[in-house]
C-alpha positions as CSV (number, residue, x, y, z in Angstrom):
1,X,-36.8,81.6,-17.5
2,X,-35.6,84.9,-17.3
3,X,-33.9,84.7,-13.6
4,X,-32.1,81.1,-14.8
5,X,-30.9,83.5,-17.8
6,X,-29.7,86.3,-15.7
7,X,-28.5,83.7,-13.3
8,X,-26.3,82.2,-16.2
9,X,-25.5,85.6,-17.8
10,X,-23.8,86.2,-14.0
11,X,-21.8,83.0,-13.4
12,X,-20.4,83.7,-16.9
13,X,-20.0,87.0,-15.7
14,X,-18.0,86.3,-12.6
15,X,-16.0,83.8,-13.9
16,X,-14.8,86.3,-16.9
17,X,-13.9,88.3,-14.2
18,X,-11.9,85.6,-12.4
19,X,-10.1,84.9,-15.4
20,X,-9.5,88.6,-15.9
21,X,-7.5,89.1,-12.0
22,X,-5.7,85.9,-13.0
23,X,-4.0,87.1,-16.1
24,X,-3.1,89.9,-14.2
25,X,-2.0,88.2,-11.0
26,X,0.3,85.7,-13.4
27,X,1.8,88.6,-15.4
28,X,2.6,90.3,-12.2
29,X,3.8,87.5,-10.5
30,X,6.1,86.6,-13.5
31,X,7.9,90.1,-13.4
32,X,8.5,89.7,-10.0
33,X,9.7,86.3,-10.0
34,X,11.9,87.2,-12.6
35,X,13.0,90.7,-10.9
36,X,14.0,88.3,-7.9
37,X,16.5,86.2,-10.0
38,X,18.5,89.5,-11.9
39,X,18.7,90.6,-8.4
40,X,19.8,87.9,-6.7
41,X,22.3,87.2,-9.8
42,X,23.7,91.1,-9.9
43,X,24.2,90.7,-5.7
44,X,25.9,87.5,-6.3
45,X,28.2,89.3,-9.3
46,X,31.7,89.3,-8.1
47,X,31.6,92.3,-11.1
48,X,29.3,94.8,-9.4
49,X,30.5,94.2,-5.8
50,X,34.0,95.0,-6.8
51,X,33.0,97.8,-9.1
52,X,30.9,99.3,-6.0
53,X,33.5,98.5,-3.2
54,X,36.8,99.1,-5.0
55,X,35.0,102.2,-7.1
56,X,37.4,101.1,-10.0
57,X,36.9,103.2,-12.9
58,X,38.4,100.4,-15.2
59,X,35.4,98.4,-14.6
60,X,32.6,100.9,-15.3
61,X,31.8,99.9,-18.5
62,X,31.8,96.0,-17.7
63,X,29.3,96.6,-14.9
64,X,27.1,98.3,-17.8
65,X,27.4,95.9,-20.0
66,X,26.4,93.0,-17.1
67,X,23.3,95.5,-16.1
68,X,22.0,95.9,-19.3
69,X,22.6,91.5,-20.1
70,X,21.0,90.6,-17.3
71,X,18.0,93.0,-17.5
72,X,17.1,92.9,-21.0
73,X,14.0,91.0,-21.2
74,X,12.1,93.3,-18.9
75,X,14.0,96.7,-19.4
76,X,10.5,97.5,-21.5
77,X,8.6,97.4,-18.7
78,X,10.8,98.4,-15.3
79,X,14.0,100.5,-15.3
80,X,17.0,98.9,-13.6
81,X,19.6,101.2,-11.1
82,X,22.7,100.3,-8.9
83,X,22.8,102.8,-6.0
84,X,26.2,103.7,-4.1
85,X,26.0,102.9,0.0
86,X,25.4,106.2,0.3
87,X,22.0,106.0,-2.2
88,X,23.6,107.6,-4.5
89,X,22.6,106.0,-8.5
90,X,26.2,105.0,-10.3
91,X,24.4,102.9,-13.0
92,X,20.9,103.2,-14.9
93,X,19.0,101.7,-17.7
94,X,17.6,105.2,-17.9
95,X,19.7,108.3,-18.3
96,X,17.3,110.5,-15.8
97,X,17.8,109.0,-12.9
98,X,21.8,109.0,-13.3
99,X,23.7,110.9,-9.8
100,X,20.2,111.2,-7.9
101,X,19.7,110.2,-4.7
102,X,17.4,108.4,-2.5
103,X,17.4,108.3,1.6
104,X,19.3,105.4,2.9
105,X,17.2,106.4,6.4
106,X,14.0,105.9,5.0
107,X,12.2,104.7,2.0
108,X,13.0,102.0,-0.1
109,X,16.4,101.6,1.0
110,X,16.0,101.9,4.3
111,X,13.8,98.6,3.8
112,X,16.1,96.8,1.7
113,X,19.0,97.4,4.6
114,X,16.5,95.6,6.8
115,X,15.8,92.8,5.4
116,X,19.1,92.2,3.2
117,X,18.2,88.4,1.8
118,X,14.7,89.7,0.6
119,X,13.2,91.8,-3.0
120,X,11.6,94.6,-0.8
121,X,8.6,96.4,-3.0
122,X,7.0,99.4,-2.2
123,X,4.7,102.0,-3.7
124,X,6.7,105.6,-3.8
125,X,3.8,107.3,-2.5
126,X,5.2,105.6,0.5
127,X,8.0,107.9,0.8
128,X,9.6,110.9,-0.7
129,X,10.7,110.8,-4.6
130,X,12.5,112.6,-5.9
131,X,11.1,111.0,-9.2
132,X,7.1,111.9,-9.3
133,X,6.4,109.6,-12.3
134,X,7.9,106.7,-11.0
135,X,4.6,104.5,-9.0
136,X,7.1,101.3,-7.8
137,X,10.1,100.7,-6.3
138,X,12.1,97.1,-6.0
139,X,14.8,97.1,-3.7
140,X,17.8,94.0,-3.0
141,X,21.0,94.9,-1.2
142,X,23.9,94.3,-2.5
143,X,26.6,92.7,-0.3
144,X,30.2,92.1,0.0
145,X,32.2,88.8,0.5
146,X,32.3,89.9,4.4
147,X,28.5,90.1,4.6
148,X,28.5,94.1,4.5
149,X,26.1,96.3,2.4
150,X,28.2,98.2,-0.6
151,X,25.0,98.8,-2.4
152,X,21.4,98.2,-3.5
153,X,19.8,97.2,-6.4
154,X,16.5,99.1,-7.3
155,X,14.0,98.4,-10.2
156,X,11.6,101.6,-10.8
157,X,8.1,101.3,-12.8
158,X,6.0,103.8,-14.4
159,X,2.1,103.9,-15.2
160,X,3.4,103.2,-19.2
161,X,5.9,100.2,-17.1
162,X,2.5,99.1,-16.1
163,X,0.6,99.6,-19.0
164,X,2.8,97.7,-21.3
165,X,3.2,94.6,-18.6
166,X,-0.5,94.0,-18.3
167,X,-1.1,94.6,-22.2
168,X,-3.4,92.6,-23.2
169,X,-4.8,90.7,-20.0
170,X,-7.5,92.4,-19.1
171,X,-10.5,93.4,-20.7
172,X,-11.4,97.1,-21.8
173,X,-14.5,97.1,-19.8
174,X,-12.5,96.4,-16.8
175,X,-10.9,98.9,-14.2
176,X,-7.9,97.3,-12.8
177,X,-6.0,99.2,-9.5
178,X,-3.1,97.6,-7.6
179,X,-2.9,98.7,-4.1
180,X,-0.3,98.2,-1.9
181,X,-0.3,96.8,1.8
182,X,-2.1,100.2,3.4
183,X,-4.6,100.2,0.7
184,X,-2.9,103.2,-1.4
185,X,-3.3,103.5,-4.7
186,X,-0.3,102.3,-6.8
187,X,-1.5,102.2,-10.5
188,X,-5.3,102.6,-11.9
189,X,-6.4,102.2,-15.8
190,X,-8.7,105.2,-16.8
191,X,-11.8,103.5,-16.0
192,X,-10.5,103.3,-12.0
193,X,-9.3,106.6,-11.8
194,X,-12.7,107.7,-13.0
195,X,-14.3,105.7,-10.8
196,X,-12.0,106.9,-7.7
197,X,-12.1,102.6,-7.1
198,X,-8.4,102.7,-4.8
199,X,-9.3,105.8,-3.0
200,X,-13.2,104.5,-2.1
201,X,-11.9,101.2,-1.0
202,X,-9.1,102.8,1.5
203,X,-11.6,105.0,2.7
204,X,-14.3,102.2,3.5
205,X,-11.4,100.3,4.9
206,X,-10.4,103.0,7.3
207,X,-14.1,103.6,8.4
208,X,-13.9,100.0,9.4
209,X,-17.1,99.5,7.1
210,X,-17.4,95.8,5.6
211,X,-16.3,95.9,2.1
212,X,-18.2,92.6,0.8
213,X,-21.8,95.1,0.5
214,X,-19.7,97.0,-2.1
215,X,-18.0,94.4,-4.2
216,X,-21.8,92.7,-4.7
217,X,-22.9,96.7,-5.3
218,X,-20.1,97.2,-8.1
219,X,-18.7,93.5,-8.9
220,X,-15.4,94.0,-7.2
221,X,-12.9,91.3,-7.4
222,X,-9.7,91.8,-4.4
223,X,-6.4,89.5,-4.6
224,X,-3.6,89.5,-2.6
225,X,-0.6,89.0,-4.9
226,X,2.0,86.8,-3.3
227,X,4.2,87.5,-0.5
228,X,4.7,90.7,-2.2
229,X,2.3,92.6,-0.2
230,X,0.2,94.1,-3.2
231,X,-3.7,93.5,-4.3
232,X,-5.1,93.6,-7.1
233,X,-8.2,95.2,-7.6
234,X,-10.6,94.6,-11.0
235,X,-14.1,95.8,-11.0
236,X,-16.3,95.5,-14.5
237,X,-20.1,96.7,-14.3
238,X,-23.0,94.6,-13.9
239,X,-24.7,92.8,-17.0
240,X,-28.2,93.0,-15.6
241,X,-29.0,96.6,-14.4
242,X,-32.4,96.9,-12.4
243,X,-33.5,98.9,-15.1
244,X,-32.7,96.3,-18.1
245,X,-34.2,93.6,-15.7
246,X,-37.5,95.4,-15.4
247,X,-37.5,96.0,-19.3
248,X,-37.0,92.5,-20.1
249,X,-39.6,91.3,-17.9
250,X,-42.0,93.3,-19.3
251,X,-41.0,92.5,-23.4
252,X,-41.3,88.8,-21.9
253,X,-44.9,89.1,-20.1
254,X,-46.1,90.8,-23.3
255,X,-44.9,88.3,-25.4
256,X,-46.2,85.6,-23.5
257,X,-49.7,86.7,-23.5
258,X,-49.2,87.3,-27.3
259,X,-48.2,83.7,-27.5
260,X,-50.8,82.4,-25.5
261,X,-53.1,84.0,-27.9
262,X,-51.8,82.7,-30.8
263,X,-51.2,79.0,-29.8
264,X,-55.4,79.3,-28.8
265,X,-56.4,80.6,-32.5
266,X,-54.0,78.0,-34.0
267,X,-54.9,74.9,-31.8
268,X,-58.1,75.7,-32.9
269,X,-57.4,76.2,-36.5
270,X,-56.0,72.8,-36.5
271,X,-57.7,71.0,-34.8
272,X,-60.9,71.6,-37.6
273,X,-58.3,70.9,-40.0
274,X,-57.2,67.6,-38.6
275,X,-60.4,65.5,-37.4
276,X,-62.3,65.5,-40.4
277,X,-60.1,64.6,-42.9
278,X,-58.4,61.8,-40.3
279,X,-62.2,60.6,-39.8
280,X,-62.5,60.4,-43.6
281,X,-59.2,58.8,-44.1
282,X,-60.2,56.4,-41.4
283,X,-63.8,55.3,-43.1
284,X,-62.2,54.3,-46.4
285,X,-59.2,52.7,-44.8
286,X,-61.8,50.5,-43.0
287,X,-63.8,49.6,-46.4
288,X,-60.7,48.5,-47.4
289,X,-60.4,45.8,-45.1
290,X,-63.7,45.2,-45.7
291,X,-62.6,44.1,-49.5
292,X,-64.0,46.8,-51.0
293,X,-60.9,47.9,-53.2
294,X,-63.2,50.3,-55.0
295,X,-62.8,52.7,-52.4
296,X,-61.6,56.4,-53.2
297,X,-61.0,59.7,-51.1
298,X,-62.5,62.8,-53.2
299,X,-60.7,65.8,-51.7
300,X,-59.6,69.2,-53.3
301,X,-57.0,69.8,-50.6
302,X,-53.5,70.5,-52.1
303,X,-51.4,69.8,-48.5
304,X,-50.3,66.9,-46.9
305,X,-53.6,65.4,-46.5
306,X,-54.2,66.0,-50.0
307,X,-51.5,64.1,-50.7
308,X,-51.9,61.2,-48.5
309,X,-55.5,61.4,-49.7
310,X,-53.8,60.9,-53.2
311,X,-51.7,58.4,-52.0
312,X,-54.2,56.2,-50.5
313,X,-56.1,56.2,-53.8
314,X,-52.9,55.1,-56.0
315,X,-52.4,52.1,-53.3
316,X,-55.9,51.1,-53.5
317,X,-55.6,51.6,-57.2
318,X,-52.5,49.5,-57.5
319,X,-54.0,46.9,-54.5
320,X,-56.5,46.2,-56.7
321,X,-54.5,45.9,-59.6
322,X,-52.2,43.6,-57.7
323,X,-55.2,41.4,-56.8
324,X,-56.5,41.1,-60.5
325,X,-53.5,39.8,-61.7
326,X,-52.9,37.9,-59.1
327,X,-55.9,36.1,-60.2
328,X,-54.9,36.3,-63.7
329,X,-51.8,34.3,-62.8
330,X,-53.3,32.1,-60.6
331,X,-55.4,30.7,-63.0
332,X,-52.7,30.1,-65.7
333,X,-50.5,28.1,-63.5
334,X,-53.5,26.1,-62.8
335,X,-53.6,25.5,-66.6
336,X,-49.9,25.3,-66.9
337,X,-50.0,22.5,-64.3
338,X,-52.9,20.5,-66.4
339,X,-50.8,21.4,-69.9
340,X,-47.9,20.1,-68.3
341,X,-49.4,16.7,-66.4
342,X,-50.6,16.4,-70.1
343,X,-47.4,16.9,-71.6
344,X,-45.8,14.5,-69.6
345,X,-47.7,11.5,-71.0
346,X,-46.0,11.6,-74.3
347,X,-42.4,11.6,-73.0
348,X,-43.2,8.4,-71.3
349,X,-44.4,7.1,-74.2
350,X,-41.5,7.7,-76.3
351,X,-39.1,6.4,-73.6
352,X,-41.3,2.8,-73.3
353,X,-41.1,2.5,-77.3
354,X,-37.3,3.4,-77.6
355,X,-36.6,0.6,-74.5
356,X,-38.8,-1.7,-76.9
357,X,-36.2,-1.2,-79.6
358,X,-33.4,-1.2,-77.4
359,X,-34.6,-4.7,-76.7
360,X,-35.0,-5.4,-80.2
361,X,-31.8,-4.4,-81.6
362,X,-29.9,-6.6,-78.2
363,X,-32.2,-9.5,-79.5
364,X,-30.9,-9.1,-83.1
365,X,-27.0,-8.7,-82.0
366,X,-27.1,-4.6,-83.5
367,X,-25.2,-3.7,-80.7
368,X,-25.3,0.3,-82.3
369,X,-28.6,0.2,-81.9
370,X,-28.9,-0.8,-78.9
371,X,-26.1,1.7,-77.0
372,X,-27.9,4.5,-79.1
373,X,-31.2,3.5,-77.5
374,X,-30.1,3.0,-74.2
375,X,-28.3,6.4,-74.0
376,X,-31.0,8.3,-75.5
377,X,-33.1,6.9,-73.4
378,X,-31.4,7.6,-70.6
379,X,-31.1,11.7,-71.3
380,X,-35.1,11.6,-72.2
381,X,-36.4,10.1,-68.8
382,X,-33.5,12.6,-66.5
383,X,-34.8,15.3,-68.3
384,X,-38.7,14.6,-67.6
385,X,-38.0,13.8,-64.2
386,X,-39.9,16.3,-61.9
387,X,-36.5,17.3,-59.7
388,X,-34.3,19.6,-61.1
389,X,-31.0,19.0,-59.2
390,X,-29.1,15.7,-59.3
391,X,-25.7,14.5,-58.0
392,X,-22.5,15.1,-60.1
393,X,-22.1,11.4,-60.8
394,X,-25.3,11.3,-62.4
395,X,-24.7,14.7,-64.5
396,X,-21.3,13.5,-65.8
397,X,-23.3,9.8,-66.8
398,X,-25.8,11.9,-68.7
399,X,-22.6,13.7,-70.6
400,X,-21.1,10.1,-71.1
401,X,-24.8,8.6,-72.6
402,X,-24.0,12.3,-74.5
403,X,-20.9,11.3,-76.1
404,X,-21.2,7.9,-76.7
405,X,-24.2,8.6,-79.0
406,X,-22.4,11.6,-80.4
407,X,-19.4,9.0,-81.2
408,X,-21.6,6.5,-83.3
409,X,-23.3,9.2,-84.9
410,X,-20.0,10.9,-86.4
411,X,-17.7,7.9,-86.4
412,X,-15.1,10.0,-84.6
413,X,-12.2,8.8,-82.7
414,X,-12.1,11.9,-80.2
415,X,-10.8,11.3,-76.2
416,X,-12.9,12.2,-73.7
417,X,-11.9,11.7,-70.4
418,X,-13.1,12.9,-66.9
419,X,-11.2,14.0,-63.9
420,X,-12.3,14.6,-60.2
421,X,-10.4,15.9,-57.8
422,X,-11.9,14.3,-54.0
423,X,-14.2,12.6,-53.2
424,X,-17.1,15.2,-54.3
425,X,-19.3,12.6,-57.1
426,X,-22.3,13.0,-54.7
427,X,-22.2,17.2,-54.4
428,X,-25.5,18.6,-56.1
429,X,-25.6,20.2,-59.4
430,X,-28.5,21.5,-61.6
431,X,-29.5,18.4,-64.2
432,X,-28.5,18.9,-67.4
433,X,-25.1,21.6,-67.6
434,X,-22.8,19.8,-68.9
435,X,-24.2,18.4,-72.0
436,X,-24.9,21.2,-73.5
437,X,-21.3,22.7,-73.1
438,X,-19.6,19.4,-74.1
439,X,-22.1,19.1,-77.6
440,X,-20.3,22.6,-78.3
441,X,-17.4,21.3,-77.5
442,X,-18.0,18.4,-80.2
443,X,-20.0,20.4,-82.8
444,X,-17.7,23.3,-83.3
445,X,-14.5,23.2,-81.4
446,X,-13.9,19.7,-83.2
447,X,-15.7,20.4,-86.3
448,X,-14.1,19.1,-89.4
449,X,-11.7,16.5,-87.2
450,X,-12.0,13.2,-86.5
451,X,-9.9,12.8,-84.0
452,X,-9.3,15.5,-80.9
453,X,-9.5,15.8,-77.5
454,X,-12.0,16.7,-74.4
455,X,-11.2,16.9,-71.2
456,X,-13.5,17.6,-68.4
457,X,-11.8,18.8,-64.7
458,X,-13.5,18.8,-61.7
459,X,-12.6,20.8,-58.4
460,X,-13.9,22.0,-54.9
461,X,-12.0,25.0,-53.7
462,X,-13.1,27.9,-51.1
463,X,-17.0,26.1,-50.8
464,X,-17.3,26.7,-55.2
465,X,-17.8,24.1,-57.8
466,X,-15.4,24.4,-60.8
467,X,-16.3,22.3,-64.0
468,X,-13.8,22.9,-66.5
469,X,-14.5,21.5,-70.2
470,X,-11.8,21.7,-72.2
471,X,-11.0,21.1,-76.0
472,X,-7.7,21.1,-77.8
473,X,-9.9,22.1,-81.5
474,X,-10.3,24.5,-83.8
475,X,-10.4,27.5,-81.0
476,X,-13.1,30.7,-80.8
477,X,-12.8,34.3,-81.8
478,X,-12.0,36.7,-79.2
479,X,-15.4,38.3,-80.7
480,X,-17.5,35.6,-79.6
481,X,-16.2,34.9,-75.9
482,X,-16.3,38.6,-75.7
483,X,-20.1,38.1,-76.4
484,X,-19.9,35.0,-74.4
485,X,-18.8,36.2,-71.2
486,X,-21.1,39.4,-71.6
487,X,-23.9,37.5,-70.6
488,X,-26.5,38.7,-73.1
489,X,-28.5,35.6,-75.1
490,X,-29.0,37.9,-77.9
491,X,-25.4,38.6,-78.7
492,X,-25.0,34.5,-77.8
493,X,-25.8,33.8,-81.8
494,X,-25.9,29.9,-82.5
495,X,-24.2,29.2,-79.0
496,X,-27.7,29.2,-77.3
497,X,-26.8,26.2,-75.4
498,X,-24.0,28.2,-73.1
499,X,-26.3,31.2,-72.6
500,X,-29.4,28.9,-71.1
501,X,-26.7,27.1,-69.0
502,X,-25.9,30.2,-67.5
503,X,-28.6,31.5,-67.4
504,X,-30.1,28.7,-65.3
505,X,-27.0,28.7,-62.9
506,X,-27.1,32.5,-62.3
507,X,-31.3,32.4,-62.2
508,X,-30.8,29.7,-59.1
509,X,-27.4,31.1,-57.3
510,X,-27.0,34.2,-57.7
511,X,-24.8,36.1,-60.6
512,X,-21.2,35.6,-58.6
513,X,-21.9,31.8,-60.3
514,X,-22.0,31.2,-64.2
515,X,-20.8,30.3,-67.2
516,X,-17.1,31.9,-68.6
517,X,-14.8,30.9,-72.0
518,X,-11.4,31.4,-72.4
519,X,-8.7,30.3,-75.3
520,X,-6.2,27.0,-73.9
521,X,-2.6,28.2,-75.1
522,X,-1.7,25.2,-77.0
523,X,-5.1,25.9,-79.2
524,X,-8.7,25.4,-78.2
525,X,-11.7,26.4,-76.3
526,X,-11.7,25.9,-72.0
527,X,-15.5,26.4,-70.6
528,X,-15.4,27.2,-67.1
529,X,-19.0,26.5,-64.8
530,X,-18.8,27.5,-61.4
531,X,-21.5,26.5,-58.5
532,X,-21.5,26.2,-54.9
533,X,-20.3,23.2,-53.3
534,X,-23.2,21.3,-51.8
535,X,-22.7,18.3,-50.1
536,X,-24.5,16.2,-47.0
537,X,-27.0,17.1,-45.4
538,X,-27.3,20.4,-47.4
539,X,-27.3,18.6,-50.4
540,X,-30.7,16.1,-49.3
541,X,-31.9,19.8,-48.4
542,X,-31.0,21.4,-51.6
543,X,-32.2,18.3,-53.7
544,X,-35.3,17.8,-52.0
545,X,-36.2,21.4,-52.5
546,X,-35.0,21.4,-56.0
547,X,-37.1,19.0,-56.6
């Protein structure tokens, strides 16, 4: 564990490094890209070639003026010169280096006249200075229209040059050197000069010795910058010294065998603490499914098998419970079923008397009788019938049977009419919906009148039932619909008829079906009932389960 850790720890290490050399390497490589275009643009500046050639005074301050636009964005980190043919500097960013003089037989300007269409860079410690802060030189020639050299541009840097164009790219635990193509030393943080990094690696180099031994030793990390002829040294110190290694070796042995230990003592300690009260829990689980619902777990434990202990003696507790009642309930729906086999023996008899007297009052020409009879009798034996779902034809014959007993009881000369959109008579509806809402509809929206209207509506749209039972009477207070649409019975008052309707739809569906009331504009009471739309198949389905 610990080697895939230091291994780890390492990679991370190395590539921090990389990262590190390539800041460097891109902030170098910008300057010097950029150093290349000024120069290439001040050698190409018809300005400076005739201010050097001509030596016209007029110009001077021009030529300034074109030095310092086209060098401002690095002038914080080099310092820019125009030297005469003769090396002599006519133009500076820097006042020190004014009228002083570099060889034009060596040095930097001797390279530059060698290879005229290339930036030539050099460490000074190459060559003579005149200048001992100055670590860098850049040199371009500067050429006239007949190809001749009238001049040369030179970019200087100091160690603060360098300091401020690598701010920020490396790390303070790094020691970063730039060498140039012999392996001298050009610029070093602190750290390297310290270390003496440039000056060991030249000296390793000039032994001949192989350098790789020391870059594993110290975590050296050499780059060639470019076609520049530079490298760029960083070196940061190891993570993992033998000495740290050794320590946490011997913290992680220790606490190995102090884990061992424990993990012993505590398998133990649990394992007592587990297997008896799973062998307990196990024995009264199995008298459970012997029946015994008696059963209990007596334990003074207070964690989780104390609880689950607990637990287990509230479900047997409630099990057992569950099972009395179950007995309890059992046994009144068998007398429920005898009291209700019973009941149904009267009903019968009532409905064979009243067809006796329907027959009577036919034989005796009391045709009142005789429609009263029939109708009534016709409500009685649907609502004794065992199946409590019936086709809409049927529901809407019970509310006709409804009103025409309703009309020869009150004498009233009400309109009640019936419309149905489609051909939907034969979709399934609970038995017995509408007559309740259309005796409201009688009793209190036309009470006092003997004329009025009812209309009921019936349509199928998106797979719902709407049953709309209108009346143009005496209206409702916003009071009572408020209490009517609320859905509770005991705020229904006298209306009990609309609160078991809905309730029965809502019981059966589901509570996005019901029972609402709203006010009809022109005066009077509209009773909307909406169901889902059963028909077909589904409706045998529905029907036969209903029943």
């Amino acid at each position: 564990m610990i080697q895939l850790f230091r291994t780890k720890i390492e990679l991370d290490h190395q590539a921090e490094i990389a990262m590190g050399i390539s800041r460097v390497e891109r902030s170098l490589s910008v300057f010097f890209d950029k150093v290349d275009v000024i120069s290439r643009e001040l050698n190409r500046s018809e300005l400076v070639v005739q201010t050097l050639y001509e030596k016209n005074e007029e110009n001077r301050n021009k030529t300034y003026q074109a030095l310092y636009a086209s060098t401002s964005e690095l002038r914080r980190v080099a310092q820019f010169e125009l030297y005469s043919i003769g090396g002599i500097c006519k133009y500076s960013t820097s006042t020190r280096t004014l009228n002083t003089k570099l060889p034009t037989y060596s040095g930097i300007l001797k390279a530059a006249a060698d290879q005229p269409d290339k930036l030539v860079i050099r460490g000074v410690n190459e060559y003579t200075s005149a200048s001992k802060d100055i670590l860098l030189r850049a040199a371009r020639t500067i050429m006239d229209n007949a190809g001749n050299c009238i001049g040369y541009i030179v970019v200087s840097m100091k160690s603060a040059d360098f300091e401020n164009l690598l701010e920020d790219t490396y790390s303070h635990q790094d020691s970063i050197v730039i060498l140039d193509r012999q392996w001298h030393t050009i610029f070093s943080t602190e750290p390297a000069k310290e270390k003496l990094i440039g000056h060991t690696l030249r000296e390793r180099l000039m032994k001949g010795e192989d350098l790789s031994d020391l870059s594993k030793e110290n975590n050296f990390h050499v780059s060639p910058l470019g076609s520049t002829g530079l490298f760029i040294v960083l070196q940061r110190d190891e993570v993992f010294t033998t000495d740290i290694s050794k320590t946490m070796y011997s913290v992680c042995a220790v606490m190995t065998l102090l884990s061992l230990l424990l993990c012993i003592v505590v398998s133990v300690k649990i394992s007592n603490n587990l297997v008896k009260p799973i062998h307990t829990i196990s024995e009264a689980m199995h008298e459970v499914e012997e029946g015994y619902l008696d059963t209990r777990i007596e334990t003074e434990r207070i964690d989780e098998f104390g609880g689950l202990a607990m637990k287990f003696n509230i479900m047997t507790g409630k099990l057992r419970s569950y099972m009395e009642r179950q007995i309890k309930q059992q046994q009144e729906l068998n007398d429920s079923n005898i009291a209700m086999m019973q009941a149904q023996l009267n009903p019968h008899f009532i409905y064979n008397t009243l067809d006796t007297i329907k027959w009577v009052a036919k034989a005796n020409n009391i045709q009142e009788i005789s429609t009263l009879v029939a109708s009534l009798a016709k409500i009685l034996r649907t609502s004794i019938s065992s199946g409590q779902l019936i086709t809409l034809k049927e529901e809407l014959t019970l509310a006709q049977c409804y009103v025409d007993i309703q009309r020869i009881r009150f004498g009233g000369e009400f309109k009640y009419t019936v419309e149905i959109e489609g051909d939907i008579e034969e979709c399934i509806v609970p038995k017995l919906i509408i007559q309740p809402l259309v005796e409201n509809a009688i009793i209190h929206g036309l009470a006092g009148r003997v004329d009025g209207n009812i209309n009921i509506n019936v349509t199928e749209e998106n797979e719902k039932l709407q049953i709309s039972i209108s009346d143009d009477g005496c209206g409702m207070s916003k009071e009572m619909m408020e209490s009517l649409n609320s859905r509770d019975i005991k705020r229904s008052g006298e209306n009990i008829g609309f609160a078991n309707v809905d309730s029965i739809i809502r019981l059966r569906y589901g509570d996005e079906y019901g029972v609402s009331v709203s006010a009809v504009e022109k005066g009077g009471t509209k009773v909307k009932v909406i169901l889902p739309f059963i028909m077909g198949e589904a409706a045998e389905y529905a029907k036969g389960i209903g029943g």
